[in-house]
ROVEX-996263 format. One record per residue (C-alpha): residue number from 1; x, y, z; residue in three letters. Coordinates in Angstrom, 2 decimals, padded with zeros to 5 digits, always signed. Example, Ala and Ser with C-alpha at 12.3 -4.5 7.8 and 13.67 -1.06 7.14 Angstrom:
+------+---------+---------+---------+------+
! resi !    east !   north !      up ! resn !
+------+---------+---------+---------+------+
!    1 ! +012.30 ! -004.50 ! +007.80 !  ala !
!    2 ! +013.67 ! -001.06 ! +007.14 !  ser !
+------+---------+---------+---------+------+
This chain:
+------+---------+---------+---------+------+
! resi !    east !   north !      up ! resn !
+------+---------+---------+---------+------+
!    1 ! +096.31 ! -116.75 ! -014.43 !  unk !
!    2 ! +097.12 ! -119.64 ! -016.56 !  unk !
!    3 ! +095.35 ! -120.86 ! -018.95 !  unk !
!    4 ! +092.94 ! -124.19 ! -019.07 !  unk !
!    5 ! +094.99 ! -126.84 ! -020.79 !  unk !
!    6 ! +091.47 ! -127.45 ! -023.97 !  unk !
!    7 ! +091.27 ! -123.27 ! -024.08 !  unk !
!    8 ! +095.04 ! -123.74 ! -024.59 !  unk !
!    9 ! +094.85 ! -126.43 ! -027.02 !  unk !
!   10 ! +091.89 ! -124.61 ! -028.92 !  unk !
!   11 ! +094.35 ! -121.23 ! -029.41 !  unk !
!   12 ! +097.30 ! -123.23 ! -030.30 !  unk !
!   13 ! +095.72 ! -125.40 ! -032.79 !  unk !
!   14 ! +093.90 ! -122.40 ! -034.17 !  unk !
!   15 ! +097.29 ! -120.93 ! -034.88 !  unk !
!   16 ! +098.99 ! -123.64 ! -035.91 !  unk !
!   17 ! +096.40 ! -123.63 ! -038.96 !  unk !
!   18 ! +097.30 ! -120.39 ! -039.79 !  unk !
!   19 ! +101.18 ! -121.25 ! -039.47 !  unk !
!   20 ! +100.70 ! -124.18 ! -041.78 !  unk !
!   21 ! +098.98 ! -121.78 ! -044.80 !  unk !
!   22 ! +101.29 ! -119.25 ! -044.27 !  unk !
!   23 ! +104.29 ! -120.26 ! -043.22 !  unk !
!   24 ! +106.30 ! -116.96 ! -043.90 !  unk !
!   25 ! +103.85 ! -115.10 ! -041.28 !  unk !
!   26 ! +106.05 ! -114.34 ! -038.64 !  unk !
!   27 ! +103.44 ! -112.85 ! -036.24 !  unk !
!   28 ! +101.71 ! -116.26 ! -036.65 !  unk !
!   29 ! +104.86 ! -118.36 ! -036.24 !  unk !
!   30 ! +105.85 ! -116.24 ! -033.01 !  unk !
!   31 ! +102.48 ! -116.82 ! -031.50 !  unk !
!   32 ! +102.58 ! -120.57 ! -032.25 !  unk !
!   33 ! +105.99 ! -120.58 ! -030.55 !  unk !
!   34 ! +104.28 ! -118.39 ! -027.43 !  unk !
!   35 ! +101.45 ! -121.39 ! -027.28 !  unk !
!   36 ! +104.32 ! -124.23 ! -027.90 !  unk !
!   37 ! +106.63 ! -123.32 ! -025.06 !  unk !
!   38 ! +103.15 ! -122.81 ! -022.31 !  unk !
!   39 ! +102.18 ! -126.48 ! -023.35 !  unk !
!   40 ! +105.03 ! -127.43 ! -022.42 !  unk !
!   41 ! +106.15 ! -125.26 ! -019.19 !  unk !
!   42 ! +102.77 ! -125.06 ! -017.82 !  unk !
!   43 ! +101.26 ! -128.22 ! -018.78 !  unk !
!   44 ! +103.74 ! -130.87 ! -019.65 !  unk !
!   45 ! +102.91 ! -131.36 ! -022.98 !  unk !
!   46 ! +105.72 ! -131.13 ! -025.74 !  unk !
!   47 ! +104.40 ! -132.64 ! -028.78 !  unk !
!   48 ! +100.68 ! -132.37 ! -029.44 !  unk !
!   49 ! +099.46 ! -134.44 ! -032.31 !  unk !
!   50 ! +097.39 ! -133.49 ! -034.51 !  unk !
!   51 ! +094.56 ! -135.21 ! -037.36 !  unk !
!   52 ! +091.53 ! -133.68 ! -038.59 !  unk !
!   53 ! +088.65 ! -135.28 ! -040.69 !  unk !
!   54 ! +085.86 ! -133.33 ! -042.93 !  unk !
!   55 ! +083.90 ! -131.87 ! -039.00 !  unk !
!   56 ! +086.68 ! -132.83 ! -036.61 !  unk !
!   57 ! +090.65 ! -131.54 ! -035.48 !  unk !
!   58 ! +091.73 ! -134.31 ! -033.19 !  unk !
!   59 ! +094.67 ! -133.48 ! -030.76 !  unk !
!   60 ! +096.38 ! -136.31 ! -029.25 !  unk !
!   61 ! +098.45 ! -135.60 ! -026.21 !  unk !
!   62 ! +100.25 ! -137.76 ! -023.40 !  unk !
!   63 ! +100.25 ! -135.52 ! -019.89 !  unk !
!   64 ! +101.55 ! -138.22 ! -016.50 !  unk !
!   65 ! +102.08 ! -141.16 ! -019.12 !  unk !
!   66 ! +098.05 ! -140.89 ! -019.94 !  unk !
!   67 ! +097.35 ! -140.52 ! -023.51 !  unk !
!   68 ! +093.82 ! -138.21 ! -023.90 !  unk !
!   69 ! +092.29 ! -136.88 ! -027.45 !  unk !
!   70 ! +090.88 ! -133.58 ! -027.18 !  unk !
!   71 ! +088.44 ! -132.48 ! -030.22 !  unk !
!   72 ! +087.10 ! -129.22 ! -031.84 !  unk !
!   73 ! +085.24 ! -128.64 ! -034.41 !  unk !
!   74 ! +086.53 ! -127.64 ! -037.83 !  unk !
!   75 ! +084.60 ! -124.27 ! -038.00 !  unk !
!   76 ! +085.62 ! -123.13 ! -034.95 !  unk !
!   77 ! +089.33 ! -123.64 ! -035.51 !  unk !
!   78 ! +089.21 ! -122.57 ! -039.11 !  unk !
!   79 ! +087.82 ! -118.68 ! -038.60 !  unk !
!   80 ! +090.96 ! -117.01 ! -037.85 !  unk !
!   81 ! +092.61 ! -118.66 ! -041.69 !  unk !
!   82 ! +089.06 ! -118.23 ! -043.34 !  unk !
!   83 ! +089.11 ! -114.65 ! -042.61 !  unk !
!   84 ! +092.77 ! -114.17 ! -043.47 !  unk !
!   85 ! +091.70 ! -115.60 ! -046.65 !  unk !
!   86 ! +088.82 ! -113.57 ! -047.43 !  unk !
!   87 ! +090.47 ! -110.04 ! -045.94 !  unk !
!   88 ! +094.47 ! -111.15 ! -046.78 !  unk !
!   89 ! +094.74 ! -107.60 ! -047.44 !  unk !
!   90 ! +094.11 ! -106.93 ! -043.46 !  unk !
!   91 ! +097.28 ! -109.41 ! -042.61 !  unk !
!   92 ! +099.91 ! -108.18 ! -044.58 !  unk !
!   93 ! +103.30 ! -109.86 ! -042.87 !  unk !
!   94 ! +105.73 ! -107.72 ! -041.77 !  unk !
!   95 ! +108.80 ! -110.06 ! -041.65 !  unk !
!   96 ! +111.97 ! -109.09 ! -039.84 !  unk !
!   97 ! +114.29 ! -107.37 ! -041.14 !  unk !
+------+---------+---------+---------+------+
């Protein structure tokens, strides 16, 4: 079953927050890469781009030469990091060896 192209977009961007604090998390980085190559495969979308505001991630994305803005709300995208941060203890990275 694939996946909407927004729930797609929500999981991916909610990742990609995680990527950006931490970098060296390879579990996170892997799953960004996962959500990365099904944007493009499955929906034709290579380079999402993204800007956020103090209530507001924006992702811009051109899909049949027709640019669209999808939007979620900070909070939403935020809980996975905001937990990590509160708990870091609970997401310990195990890079590769």
């Amino acid at each position: 079953m694939t996946m909407s192209l927004q729930d797609l977009l929500y999981n991916w961007l909610t990742i990609k927050v995680v990527v950006d604090a931490r970098p060296d998390d390879t579990a996170a980085v892997d799953t960004m890469n996962m959500f990365d190559e099904l944007l493009e495969k499955e929906h034709g979308i290579p380079n999402p781009k993204v800007k956020v505001d103090e209530v507001m991630y924006y992702i811009d994305v051109e899909r049949n030469g027709k640019q669209k803005t999808y939007q979620f709300p900070r909070d939403l995208i935020e809980v996975m990091i905001d937990q990590i941060n509160i708990e870091p203890d609970k997401y310990v990275n195990y890079p590769d060896e």
